[in-house]
N, C-alpha and C positions, 0 to 999 in steps of 0.2 A: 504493500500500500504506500510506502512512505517512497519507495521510488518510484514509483506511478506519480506519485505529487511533484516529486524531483523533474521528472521527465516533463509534466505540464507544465510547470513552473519557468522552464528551460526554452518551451518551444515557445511558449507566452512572453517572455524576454525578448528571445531571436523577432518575434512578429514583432514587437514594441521596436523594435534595434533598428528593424530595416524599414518603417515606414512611419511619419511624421505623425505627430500625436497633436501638435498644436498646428493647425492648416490658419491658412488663409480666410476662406469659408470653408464650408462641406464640404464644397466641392474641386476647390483648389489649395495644394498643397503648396505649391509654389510657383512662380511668376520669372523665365527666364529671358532676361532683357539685352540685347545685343547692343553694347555699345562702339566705340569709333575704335577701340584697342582690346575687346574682348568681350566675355558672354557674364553677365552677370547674374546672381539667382538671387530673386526676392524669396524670402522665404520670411518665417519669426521663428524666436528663438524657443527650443524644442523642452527645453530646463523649466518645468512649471515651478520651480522655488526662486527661479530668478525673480531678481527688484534692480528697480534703478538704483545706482550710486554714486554718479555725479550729479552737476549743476540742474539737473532736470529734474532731481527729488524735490525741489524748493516748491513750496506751494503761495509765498507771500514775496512779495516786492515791493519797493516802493513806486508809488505812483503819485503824480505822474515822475518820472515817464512811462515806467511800465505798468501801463494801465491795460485791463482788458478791453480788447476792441471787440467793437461788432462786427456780427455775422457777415452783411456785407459793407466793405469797406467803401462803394460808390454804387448808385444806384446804376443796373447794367451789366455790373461784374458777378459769373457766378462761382457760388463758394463751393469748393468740392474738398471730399473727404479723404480717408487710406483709398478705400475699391479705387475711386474716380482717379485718383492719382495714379495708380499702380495701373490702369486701363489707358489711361494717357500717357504715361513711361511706354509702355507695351505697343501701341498703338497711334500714336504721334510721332512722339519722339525717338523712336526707335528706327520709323519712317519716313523722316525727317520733315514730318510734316509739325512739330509742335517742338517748343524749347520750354526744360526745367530750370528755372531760376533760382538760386539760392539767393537770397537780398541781402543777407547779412556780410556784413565786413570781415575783409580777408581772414582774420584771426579764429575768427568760428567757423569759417568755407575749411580752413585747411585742416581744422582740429578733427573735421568730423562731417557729413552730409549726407543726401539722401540719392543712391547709385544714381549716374547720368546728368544730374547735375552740374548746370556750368556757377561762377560765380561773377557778379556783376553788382556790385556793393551797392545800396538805394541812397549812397553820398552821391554819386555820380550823378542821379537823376535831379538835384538839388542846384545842379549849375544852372546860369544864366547862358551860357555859351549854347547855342545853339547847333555847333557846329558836334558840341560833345553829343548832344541826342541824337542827330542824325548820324551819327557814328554809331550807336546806338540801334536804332532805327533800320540801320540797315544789313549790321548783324541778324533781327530778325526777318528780313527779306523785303522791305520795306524799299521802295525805289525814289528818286529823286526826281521832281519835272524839270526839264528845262527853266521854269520861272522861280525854283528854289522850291516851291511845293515838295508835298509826299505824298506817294501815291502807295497806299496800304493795300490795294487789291488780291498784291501775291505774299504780304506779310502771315508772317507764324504763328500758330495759336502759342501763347504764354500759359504755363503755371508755375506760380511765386509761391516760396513761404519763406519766412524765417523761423524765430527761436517758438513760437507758439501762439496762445492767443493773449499772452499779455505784450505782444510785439509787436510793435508799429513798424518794422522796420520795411516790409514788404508790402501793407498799405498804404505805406506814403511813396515806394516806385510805384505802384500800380497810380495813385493818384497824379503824380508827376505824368509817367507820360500820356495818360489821358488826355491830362489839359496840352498835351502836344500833341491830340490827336488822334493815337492810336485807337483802334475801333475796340469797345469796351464787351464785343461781340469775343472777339479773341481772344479776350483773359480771363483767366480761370484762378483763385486763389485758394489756395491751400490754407487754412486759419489754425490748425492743430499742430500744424508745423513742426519741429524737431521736438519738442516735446509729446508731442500725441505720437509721434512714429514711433518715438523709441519706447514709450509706455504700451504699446500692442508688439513689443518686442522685432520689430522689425527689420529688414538688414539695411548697414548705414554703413559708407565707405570714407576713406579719405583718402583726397586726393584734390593736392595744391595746384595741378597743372592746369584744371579748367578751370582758366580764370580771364577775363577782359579788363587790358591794361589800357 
C-alpha cells in the first residue's frame, strides 16, 4: 500500500513538473512573442509562495506626485489591461504593426520592463522643440507634408505604461502628444503598469538597448 502511494505520489509530481500550474487563463499557458533579436515567453511565475520584494510591495506614496490616476487618462484613449496587452505584444507589435512604450526614465527602462518594450522617457514629450516630437513622430511611422504638417494615416498603434496606477509618468506622454496630434484612436494605455505585471507574477526583462536617444 504505502508504495502504491509512493508511486502516485511520484507520477502526481512528474505531471505537476512538466506542465504549468499557474496559466495565463484556462486556456493559455503561455504567450511566445518574437522579438527583433529573439523569441520571448510570456508566461507567470509557477512558485504559488512567491511575493513581491522590491519597490512594488509599497502600497502608500506620497502625493502629489504620486497620486492615483484615472482610468482614462484623456477622453478617446482606451485603457487596456495584462490579456489586452499580452494580445497587442502578440499581435501588433510582434507584426510591426503597434509599439510598446515604457514612459518611464532611463533608470527604471534598464533596471527592469515589460519583454518588447522600447524606452522613450515622457521628459522628452515635455519639450517645446518641435523638431524633438517629430523625431518622435516618426519613429512611430508618422510622415511629414511638405508644409511641415503630419500626416498620421500610416502611424502605429501605441501602448504606454509606467510604474503603475499611482504614475503619471505615461499619462502625461500620452497627453503630450495628443495635443500634437496624434490620433487618440491609436493609443492604448496600460494603467496597472509594472506594478500590476509583476503582482500576477509575470515575465519582465531587462534590457538597456531599446532605448530612443
Amino acid at each position: 500500500m504505502k508504495q502504491l502511494v509512493f508511486i502516485l505520489l511520484l507520477i502526481t509530481n512528474l505531471l505537476i513538473s512538466s506542465s504549468s500550474i499557474v496559466n495565463i487563463t484556462k486556456d493559455i499557458e503561455y504567450v511566445d512573442i518574437v522579438s527583433a533579436s529573439s523569441t520571448i515567453k510570456i508566461h507567470r511565475i509557477n512558485d504559488t509562495s512567491n511575493k513581491l520584494s522590491d519597490d512594488f510591495t509599497k502600497t502608500s506614496r506620497v502625493c502629489p506626485p504620486f497620486c492615483i490616476q484615472p482610468i482614462t487618462p484623456i477622453k478617446g484613449v482606451k485603457t487596456v489591461e495584462e490579456l489586452e496587452l499580452i494580445d497587442f505584444i502578440k499581435n501588433r507589435v510582434s507584426k510591426h504593426k503597434g509599439i510598446l512604450i515604457d514612459a518611464r526614465t532611463k533608470e527604471w527602462f534598464n533596471a527592469e520592463t515589460i519583454p518588447s518594450a522600447i524606452n522613450i522617457p515622457f521628459t522628452l514629450t515635455l519639450t517645446k522643440d518641435i523638431r524633438v516630437i517629430k523625431k518622435i513622430f516618426k519613429l512611430f511611422g508618422a510622415n511629414e507634408n511638405k508644409d511641415g504638417s503630419l500626416d498620421f494615416s500610416n502611424a502605429k498603434d501605441l501602448a504606454l505604461f509606467c510604474n503603475g496606477i499611482w504614475c503619471a509618468q505615461s499619462p502625461i506622454f500620452i497627453k503630450n502628444i495628443v495635443k500634437y496630434g496624434y490620433p487618440k484612436s491609436k493609443i492604448f494605455y496600460y494603467r496597472s503598469g509594472m506594478q500590476g505585471w509583476k503582482l500576477l507574477g509575470l515575465t519582465t526583462s531587462i534590457s538597456g538597448k531599446e532605448e530612443v536617444k
